[in-house]
PyMOL commands that place a pseudoatom at each C-alpha (Angstrom):
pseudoatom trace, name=CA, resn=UNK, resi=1, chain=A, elem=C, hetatm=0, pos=[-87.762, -5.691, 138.832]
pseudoatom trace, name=CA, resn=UNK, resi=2, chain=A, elem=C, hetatm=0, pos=[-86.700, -4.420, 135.207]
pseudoatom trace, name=CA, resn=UNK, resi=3, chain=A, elem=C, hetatm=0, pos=[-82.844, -4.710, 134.964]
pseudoatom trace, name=CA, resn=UNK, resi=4, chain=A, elem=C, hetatm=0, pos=[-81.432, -1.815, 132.710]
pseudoatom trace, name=CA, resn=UNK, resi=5, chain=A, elem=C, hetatm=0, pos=[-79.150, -2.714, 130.092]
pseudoatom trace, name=CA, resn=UNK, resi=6, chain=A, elem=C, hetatm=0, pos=[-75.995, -0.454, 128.735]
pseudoatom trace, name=CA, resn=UNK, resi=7, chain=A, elem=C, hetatm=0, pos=[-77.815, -1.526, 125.683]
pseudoatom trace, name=CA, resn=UNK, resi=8, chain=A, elem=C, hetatm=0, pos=[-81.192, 0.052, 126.069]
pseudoatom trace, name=CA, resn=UNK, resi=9, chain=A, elem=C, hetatm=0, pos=[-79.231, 3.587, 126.478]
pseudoatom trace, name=CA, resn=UNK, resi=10, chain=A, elem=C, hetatm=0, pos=[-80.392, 5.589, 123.732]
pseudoatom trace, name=CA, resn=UNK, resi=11, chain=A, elem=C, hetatm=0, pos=[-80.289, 8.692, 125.347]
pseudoatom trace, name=CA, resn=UNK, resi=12, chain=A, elem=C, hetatm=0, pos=[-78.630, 10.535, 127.853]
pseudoatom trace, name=CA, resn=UNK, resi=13, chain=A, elem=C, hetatm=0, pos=[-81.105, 10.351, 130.118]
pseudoatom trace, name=CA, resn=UNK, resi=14, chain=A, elem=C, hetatm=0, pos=[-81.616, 6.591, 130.300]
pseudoatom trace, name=CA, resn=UNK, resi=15, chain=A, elem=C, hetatm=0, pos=[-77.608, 6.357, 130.162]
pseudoatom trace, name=CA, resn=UNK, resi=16, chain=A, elem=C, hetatm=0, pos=[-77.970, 8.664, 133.223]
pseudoatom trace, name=CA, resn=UNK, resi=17, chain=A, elem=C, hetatm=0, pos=[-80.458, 6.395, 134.699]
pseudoatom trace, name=CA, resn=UNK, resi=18, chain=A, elem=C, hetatm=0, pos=[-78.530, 3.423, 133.983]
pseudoatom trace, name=CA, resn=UNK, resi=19, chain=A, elem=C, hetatm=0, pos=[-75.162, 5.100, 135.708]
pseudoatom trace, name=CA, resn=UNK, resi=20, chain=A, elem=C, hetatm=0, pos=[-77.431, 6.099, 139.112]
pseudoatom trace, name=CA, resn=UNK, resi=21, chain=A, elem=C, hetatm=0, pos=[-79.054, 2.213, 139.300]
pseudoatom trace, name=CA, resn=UNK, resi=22, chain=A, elem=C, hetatm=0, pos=[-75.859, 0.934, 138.889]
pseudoatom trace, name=CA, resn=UNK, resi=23, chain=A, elem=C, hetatm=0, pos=[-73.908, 3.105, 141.447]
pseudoatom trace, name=CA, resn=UNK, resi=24, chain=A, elem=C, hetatm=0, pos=[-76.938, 1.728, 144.164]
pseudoatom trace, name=CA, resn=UNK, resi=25, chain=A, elem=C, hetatm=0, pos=[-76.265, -1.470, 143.314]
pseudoatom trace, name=CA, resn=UNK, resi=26, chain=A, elem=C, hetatm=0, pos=[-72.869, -1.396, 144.021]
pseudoatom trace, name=CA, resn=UNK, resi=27, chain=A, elem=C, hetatm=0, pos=[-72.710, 1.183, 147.028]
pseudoatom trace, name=CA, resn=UNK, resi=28, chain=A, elem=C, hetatm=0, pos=[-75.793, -1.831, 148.266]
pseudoatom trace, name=CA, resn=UNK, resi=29, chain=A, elem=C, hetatm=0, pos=[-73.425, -4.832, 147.505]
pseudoatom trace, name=CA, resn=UNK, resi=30, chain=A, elem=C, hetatm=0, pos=[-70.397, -3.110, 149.022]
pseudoatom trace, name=CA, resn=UNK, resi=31, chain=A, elem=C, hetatm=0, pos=[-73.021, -2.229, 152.583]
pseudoatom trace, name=CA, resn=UNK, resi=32, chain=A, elem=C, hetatm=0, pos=[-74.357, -5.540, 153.031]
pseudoatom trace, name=CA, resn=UNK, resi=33, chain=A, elem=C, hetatm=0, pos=[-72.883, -7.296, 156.218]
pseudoatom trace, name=CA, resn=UNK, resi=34, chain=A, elem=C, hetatm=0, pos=[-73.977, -10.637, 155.141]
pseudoatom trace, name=CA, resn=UNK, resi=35, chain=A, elem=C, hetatm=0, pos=[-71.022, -13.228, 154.889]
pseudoatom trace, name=CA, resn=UNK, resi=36, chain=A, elem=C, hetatm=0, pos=[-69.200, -13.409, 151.556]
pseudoatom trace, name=CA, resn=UNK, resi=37, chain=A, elem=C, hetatm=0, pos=[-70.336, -17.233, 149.774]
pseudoatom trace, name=CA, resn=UNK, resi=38, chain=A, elem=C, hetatm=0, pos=[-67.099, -18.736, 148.238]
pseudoatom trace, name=CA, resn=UNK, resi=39, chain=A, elem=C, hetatm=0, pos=[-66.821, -18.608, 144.482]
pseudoatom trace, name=CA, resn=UNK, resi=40, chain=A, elem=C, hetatm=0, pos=[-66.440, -22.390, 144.379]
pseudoatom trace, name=CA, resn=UNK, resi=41, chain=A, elem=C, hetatm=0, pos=[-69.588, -23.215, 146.672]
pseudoatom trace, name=CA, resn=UNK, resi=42, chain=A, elem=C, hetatm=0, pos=[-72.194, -21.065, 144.354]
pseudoatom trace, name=CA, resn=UNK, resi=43, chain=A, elem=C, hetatm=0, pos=[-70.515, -22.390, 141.332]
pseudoatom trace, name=CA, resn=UNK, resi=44, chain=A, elem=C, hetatm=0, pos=[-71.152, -25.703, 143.058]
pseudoatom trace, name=CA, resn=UNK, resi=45, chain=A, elem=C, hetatm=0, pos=[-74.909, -24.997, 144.082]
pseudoatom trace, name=CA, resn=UNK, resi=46, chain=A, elem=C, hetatm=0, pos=[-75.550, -23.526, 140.148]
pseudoatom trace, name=CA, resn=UNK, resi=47, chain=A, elem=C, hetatm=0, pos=[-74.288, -26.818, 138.757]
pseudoatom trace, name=CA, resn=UNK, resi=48, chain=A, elem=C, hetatm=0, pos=[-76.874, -28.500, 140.745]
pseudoatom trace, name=CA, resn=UNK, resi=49, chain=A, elem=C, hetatm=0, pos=[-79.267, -26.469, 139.854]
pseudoatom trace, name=CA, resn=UNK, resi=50, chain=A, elem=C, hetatm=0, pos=[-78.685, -26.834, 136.064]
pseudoatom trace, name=CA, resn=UNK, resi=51, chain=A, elem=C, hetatm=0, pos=[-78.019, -30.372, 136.036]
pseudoatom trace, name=CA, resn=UNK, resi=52, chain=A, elem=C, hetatm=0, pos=[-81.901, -30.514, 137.643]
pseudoatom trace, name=CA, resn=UNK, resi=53, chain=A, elem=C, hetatm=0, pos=[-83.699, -28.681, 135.156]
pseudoatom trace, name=CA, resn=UNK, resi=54, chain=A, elem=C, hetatm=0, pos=[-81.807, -30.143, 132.503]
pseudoatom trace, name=CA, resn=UNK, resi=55, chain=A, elem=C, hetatm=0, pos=[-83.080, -33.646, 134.090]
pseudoatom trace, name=CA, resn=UNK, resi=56, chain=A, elem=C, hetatm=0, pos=[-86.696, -32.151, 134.223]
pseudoatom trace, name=CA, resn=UNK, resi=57, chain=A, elem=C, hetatm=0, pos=[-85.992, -30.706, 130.660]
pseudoatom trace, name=CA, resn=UNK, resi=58, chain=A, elem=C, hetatm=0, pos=[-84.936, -34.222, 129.283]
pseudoatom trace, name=CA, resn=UNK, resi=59, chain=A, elem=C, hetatm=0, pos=[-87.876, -36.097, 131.268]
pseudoatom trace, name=CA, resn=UNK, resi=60, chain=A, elem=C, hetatm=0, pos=[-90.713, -33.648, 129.919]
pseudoatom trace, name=CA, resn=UNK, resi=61, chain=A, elem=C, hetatm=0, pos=[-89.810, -33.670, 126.289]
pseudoatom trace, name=CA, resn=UNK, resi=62, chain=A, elem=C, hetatm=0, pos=[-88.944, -37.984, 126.225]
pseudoatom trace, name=CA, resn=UNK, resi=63, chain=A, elem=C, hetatm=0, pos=[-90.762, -39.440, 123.855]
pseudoatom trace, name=CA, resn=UNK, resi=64, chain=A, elem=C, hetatm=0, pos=[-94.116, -41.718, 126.533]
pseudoatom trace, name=CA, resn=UNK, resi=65, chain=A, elem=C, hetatm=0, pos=[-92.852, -45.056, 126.593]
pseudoatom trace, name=CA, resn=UNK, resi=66, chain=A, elem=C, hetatm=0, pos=[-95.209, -47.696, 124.777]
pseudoatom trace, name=CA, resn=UNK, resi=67, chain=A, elem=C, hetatm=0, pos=[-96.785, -50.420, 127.316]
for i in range(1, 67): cmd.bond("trace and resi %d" % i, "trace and resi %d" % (i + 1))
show_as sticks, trace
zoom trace
């Protein structure tokens, strides 16, 4: 799904467009009945997450080890 950007408004129609997929995502955010996740428990699941690829990052690009 393409994301619009404030950014990529440089007309008044894609401003307008913007303004109306915005307002659904909201009025969709503020509908769902889904339990709220605490602040501290994603930030806690995205530091995992991170700290992962930056392992996979740091293993992929080490230099192969001489035998």
């Amino acid at each position: 799904m393409l994301i619009p950007t404030p950014s990529t408004c440089n007309t008044e129609e894609s401003a307008v467009d913007y303004d109306r997929w915005f307002r659904a995502q909201v009025e969709a955010s503020l509908a769902d009945t889904r339990p709220s996740i605490p602040h501290d428990q994603v930030m806690a699941e995205m530091d995992d997450i991170i700290a992962r690829a930056e392992r996979r990052a740091s293993i992929s690009t080490a230099p192969a080890s001489k035998v």
